[in-house]
C-alpha positions, 0 to 999 in steps of 0.5 A, spaced: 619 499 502 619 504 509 613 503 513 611 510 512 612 510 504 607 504 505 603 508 510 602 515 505 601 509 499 596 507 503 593 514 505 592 514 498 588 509 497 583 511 503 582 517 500 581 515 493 575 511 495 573 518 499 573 521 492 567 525 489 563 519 485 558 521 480 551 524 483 546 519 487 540 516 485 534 519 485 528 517 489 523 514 486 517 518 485 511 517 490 505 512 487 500 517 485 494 518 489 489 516 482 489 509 486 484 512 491 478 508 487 483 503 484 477 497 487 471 500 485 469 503 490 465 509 488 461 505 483 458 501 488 454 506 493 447 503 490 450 497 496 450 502 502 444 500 507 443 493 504 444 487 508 450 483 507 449 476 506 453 472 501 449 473 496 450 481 497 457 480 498 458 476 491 455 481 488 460 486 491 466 481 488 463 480 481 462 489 480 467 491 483 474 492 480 477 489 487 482 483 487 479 481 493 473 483 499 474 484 506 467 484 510 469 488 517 465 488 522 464 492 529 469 492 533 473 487 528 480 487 529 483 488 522 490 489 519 492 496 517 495 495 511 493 498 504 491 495 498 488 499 493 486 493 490 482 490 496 475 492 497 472 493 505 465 492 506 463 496 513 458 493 516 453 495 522 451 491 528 445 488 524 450 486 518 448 492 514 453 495 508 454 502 511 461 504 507 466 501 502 471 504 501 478 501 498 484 499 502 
């Protein structure tokens, strides 16, 4: 076979694996924005202003929905990451709960 018979040959193949294919995928859709409150948070409200010992903080843990409890202090550094599972305990300078909210 010539070199240019081969080249067409191989011309051939390269644009065969160019050629229209069926449609892609689509994206999976975003995750729905019901997990807002997917811990519990908005039924624990009766907390806010109570302080936060662990006893308070068990509490939190047996009536919320929250497969875990963070407890975040004034100027604690804390991971960005959401977890609509997770329930954050925010606290004043004098451990008192002044907000709950998921992630």
């Amino acid at each position: 076979m010539s070199k240019y018979a081969l080249s067409g040959v191989m011309a051939v193949f390269l644009l065969a694996g160019c050629a229209g294919s069926s449609t892609p995928d689509e994206a999976p859709p975003p995750p729905s924005m019901s997990q807002d409150d997917a811990c519990g948070a908005k039924t624990l409200n009766d907390y806010v202003g109570q302080r936060a010992d662990g006893e308070t903080v068990d509490q939190l843990e047996t009536d919320s929905a929250a497969e875990r409890v963070r407890v975040i202090r004034p100027g604690q550094a804390v991971t960005m990451d959401y977890r609509a599972d997770r329930l954050n305990v925010k606290l004043d300078d004098q451990d008192n709960i002044v907000e709950l909210t998921c992630g």
